[in-house]
N, CA, C and O atoms as a DFTB+ gen file, in Angstrom:
392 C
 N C O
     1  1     -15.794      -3.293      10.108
     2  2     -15.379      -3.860      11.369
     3  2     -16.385      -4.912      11.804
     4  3     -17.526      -4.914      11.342
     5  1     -16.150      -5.416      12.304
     6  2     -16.457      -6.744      12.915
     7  2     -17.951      -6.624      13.971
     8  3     -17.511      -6.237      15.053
     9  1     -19.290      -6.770      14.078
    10  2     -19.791      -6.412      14.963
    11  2     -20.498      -7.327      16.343
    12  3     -20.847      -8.502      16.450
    13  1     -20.500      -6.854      16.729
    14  2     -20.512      -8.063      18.247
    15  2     -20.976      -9.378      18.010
    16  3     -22.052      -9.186      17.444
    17  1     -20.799     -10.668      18.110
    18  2     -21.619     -11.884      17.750
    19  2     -21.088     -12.097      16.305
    20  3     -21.200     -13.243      15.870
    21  1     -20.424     -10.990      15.354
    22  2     -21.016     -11.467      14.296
    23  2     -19.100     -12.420      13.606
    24  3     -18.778     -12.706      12.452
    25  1     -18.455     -12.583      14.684
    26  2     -16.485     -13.315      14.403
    27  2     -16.204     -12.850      15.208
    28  3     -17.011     -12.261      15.926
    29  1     -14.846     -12.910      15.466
    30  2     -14.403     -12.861      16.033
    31  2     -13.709     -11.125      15.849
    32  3     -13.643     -10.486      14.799
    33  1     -13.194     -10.624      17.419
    34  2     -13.082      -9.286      17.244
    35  2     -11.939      -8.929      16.660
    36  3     -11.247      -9.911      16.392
    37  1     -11.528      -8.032      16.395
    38  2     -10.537      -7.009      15.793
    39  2     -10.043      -6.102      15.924
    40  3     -10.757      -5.600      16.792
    41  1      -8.848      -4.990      15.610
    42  2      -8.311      -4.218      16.209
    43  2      -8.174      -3.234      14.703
    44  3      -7.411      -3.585      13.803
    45  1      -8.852      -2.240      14.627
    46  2      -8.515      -1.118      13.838
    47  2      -7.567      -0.396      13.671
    48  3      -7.794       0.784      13.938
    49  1      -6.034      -0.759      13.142
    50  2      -4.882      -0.389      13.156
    51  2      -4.743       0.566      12.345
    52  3      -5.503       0.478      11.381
    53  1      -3.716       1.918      12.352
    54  2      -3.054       2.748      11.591
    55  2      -1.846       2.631      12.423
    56  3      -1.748       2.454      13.637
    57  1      -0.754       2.796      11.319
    58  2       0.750       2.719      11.505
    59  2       1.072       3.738      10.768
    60  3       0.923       3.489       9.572
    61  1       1.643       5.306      11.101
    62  2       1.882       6.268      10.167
    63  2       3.477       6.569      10.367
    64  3       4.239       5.697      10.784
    65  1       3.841       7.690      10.078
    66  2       4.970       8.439       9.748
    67  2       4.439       9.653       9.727
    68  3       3.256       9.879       9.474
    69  1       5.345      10.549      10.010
    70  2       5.222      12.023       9.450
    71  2       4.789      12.432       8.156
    72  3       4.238      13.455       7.750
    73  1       5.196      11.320       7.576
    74  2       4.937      11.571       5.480
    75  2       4.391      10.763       4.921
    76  3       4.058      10.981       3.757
    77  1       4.198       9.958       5.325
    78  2       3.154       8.740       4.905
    79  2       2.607       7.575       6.064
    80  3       3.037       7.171       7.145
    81  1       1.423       7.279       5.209
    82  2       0.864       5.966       6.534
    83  2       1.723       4.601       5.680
    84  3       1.702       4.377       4.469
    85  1       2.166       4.124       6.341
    86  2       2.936       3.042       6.347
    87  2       1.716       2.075       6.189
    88  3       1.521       1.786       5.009
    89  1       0.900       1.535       7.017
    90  2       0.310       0.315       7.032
    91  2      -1.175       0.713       7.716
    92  3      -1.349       1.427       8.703
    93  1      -2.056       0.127       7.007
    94  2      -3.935       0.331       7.809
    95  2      -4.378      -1.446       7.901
    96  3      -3.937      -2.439       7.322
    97  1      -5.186      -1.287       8.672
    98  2      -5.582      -2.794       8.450
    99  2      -6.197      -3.710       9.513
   100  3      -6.223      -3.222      10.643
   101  1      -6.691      -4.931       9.369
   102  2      -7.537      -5.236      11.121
   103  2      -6.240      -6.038      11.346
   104  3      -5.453      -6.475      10.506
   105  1      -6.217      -6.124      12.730
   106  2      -5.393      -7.053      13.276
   107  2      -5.914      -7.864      14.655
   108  3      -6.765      -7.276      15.322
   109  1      -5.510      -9.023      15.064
   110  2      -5.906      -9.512      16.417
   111  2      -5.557      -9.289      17.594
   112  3      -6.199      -9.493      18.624
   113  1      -3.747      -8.543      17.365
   114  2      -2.971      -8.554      18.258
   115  2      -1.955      -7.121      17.923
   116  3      -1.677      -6.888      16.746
   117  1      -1.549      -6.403      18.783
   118  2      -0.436      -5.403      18.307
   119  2       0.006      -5.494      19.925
   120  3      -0.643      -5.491      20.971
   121  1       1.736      -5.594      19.536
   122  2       2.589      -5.141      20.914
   123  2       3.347      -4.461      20.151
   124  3       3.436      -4.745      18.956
   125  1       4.150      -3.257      20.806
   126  2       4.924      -2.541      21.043
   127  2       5.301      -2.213      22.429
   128  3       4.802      -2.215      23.555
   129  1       6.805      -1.829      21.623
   130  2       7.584      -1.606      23.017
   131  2       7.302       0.307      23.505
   132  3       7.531       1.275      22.779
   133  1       6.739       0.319      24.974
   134  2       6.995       1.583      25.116
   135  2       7.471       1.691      25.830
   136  3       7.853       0.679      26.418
   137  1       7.947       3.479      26.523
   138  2       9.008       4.148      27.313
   139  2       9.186       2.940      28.515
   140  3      10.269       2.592      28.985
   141  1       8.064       2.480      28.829
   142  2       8.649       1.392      30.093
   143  2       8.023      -0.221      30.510
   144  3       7.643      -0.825      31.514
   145  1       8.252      -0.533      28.550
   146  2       8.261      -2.069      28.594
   147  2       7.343      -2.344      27.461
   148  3       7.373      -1.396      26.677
   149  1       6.624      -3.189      27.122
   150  2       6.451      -3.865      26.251
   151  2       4.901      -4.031      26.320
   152  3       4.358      -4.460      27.338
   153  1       4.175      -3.657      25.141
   154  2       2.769      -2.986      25.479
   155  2       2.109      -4.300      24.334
   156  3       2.456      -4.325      23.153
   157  1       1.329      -5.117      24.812
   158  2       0.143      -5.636      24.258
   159  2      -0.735      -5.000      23.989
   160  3      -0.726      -3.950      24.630
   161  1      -2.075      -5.157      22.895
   162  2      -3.528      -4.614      22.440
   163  2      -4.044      -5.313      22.220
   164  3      -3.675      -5.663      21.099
   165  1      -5.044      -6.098      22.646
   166  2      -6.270      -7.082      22.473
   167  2      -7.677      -6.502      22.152
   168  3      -8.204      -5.789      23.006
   169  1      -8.326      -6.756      20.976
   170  2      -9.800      -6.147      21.102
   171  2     -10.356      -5.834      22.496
   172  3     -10.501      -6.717      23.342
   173  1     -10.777      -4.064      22.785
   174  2     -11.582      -4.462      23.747
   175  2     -10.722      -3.827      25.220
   176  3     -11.079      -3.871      26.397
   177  1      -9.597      -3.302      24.656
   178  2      -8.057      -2.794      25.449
   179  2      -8.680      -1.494      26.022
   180  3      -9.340      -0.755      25.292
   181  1      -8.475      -1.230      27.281
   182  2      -8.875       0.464      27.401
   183  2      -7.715       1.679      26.614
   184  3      -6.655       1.576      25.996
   185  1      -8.578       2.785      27.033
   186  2      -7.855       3.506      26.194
   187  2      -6.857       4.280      26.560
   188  3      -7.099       5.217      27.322
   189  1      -5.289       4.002      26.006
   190  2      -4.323       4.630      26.572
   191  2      -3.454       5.348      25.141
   192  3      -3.612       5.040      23.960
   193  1      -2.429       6.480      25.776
   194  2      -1.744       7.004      25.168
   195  2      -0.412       6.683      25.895
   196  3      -0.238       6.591      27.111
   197  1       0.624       6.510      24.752
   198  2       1.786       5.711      25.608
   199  2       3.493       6.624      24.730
   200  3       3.693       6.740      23.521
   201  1       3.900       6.837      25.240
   202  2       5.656       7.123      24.730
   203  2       5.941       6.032      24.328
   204  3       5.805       5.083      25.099
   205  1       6.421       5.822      23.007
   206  2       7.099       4.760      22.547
   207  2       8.141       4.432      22.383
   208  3       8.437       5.248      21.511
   209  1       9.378       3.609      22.581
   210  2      10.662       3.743      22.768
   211  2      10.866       2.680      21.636
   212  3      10.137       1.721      21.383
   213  1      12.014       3.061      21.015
   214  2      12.933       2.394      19.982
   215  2      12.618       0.981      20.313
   216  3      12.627       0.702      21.512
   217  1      12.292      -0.125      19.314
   218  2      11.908      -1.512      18.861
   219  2      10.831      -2.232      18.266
   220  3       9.878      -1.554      17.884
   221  1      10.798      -3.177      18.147
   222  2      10.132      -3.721      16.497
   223  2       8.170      -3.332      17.451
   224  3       7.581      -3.134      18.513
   225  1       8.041      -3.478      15.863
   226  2       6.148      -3.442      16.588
   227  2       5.629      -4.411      15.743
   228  3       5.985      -4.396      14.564
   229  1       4.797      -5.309      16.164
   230  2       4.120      -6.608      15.747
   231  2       3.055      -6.465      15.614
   232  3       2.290      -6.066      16.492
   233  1       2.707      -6.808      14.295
   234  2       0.938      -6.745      13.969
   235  2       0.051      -8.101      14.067
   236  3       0.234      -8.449      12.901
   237  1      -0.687      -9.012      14.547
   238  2      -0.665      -9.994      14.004
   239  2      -1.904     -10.041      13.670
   240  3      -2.718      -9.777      14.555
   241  1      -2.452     -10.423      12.169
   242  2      -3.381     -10.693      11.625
   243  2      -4.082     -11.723      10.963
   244  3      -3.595     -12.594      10.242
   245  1      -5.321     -11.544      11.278
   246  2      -5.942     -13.724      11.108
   247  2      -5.520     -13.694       9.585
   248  3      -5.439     -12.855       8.688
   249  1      -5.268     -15.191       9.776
   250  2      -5.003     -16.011       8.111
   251  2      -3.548     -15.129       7.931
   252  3      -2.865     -15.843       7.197
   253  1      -2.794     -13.948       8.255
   254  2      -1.773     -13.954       7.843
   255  2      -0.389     -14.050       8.548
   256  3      -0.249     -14.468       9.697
   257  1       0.488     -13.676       7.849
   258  2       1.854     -14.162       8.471
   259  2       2.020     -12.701       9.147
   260  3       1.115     -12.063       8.608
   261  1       2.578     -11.971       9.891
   262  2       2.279     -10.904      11.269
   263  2       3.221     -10.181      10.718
   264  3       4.028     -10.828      10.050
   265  1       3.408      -8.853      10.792
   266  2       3.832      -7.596      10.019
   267  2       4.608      -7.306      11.076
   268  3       4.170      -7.080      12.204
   269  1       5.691      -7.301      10.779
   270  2       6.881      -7.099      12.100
   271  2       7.726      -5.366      11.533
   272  3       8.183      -5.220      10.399
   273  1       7.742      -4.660      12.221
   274  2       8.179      -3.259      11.270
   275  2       9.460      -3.009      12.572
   276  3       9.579      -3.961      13.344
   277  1       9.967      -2.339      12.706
   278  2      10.614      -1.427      13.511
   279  2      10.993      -0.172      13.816
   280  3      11.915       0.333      13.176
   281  1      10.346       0.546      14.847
   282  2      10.391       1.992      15.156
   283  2      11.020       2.334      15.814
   284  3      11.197       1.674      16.838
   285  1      11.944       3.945      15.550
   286  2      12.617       4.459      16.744
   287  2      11.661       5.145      17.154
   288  3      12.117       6.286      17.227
   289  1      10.654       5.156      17.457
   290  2       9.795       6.239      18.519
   291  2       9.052       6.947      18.570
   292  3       9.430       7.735      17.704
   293  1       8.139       7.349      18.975
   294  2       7.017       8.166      18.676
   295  2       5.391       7.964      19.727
   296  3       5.309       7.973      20.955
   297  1       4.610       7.848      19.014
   298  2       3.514       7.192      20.642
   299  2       2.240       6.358      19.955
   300  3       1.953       6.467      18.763
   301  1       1.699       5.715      20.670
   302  2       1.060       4.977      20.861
   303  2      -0.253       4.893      21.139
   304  3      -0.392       4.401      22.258
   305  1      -1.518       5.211      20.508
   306  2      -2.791       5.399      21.058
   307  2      -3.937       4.693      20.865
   308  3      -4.357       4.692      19.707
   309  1      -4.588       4.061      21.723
   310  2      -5.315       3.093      21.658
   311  2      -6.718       3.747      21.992
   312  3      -6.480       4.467      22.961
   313  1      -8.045       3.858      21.680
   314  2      -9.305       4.465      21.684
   315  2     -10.221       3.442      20.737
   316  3     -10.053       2.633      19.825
   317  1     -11.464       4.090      21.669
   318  2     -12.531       2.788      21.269
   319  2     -13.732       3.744      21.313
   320  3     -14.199       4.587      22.080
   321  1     -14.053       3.106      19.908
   322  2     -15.486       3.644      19.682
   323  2     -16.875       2.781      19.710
   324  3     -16.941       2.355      18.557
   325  1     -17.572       2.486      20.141
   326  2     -18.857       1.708      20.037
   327  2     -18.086       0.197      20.705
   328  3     -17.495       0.016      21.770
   329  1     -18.420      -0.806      19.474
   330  2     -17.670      -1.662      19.687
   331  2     -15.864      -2.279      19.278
   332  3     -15.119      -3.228      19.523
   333  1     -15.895      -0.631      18.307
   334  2     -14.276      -0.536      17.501
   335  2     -13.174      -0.270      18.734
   336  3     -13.271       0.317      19.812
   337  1     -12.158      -0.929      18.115
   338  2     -10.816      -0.726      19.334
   339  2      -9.779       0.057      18.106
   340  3      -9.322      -0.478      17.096
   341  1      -9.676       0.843      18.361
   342  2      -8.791       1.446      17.210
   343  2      -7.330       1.787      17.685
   344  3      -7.145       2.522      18.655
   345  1      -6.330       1.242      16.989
   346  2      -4.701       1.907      17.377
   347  2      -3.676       2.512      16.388
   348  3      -3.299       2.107      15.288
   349  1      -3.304       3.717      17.185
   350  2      -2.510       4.594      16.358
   351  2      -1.615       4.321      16.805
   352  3      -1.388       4.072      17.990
   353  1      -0.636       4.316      15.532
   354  2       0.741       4.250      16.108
   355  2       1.811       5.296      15.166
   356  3       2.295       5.122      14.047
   357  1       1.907       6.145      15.888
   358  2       2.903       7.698      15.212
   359  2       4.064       7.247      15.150
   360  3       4.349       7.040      16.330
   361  1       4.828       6.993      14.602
   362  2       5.935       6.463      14.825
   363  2       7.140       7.698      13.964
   364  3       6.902       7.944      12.782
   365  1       8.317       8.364      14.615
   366  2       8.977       9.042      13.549
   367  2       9.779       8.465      12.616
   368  3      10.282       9.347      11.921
   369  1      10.214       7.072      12.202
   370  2      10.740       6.644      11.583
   371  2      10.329       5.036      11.661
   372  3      10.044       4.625      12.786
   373  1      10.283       4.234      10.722
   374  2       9.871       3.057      10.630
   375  2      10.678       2.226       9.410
   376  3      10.422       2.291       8.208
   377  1      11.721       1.432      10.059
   378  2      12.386       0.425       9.096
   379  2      11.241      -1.169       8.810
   380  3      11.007      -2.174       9.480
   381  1      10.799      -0.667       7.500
   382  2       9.767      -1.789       7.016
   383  2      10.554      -2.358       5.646
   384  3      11.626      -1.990       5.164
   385  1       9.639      -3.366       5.213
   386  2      10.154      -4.700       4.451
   387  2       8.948      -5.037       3.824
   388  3       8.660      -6.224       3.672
   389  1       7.948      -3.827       3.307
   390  2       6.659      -4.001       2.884
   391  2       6.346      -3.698       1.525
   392  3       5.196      -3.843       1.109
């Protein structure tokens, strides 16, 4: 991970399933939609746990083209360690293209 001063910051992503992790990886940006609207994550985000409601979730990562998946539901958890911003995203089903 990225440490203070040393680039720009980052977001410690996991994207799982019940049966497998779908996707790990840094990212700059993650929105998802939850139970009541549409949730941004920026390095640096406090830490929340969120209900997630059915629609796409967006990864976007430097230098690449942004990992667009779609979930019916599950939750959302954002926690920070030191200077790490880390996000879980449980999702029970995930239509990916990966």
């Amino acid at each position: 991970m990225a440490e203070q001063g040393s680039g720009p910051a980052v977001l410690d992503v996991h994207l799982v399933t019940p049966d497998r992790e779908v996707w790990a990886g840094e990212a700059t940006f993650v929105i998802a939609r939850s139970a009541s609207g549409d949730l941004g994550v920026l390095p640096g985000h406090e830490q929340v746990l969120s209900v997630m409601g059915a629609g796409p979730v967006k990864i976007e990562r430097a230098g690449e083209e942004p990992l667009i998946v779609e979930c019916d539901g599950g939750f959302l958890s954002v926690s920070r360690i030191n200077d790490t911003t880390r996000v879980d995203i449980l999702a029970e089903n995930v239509s990916d293209n990966l």
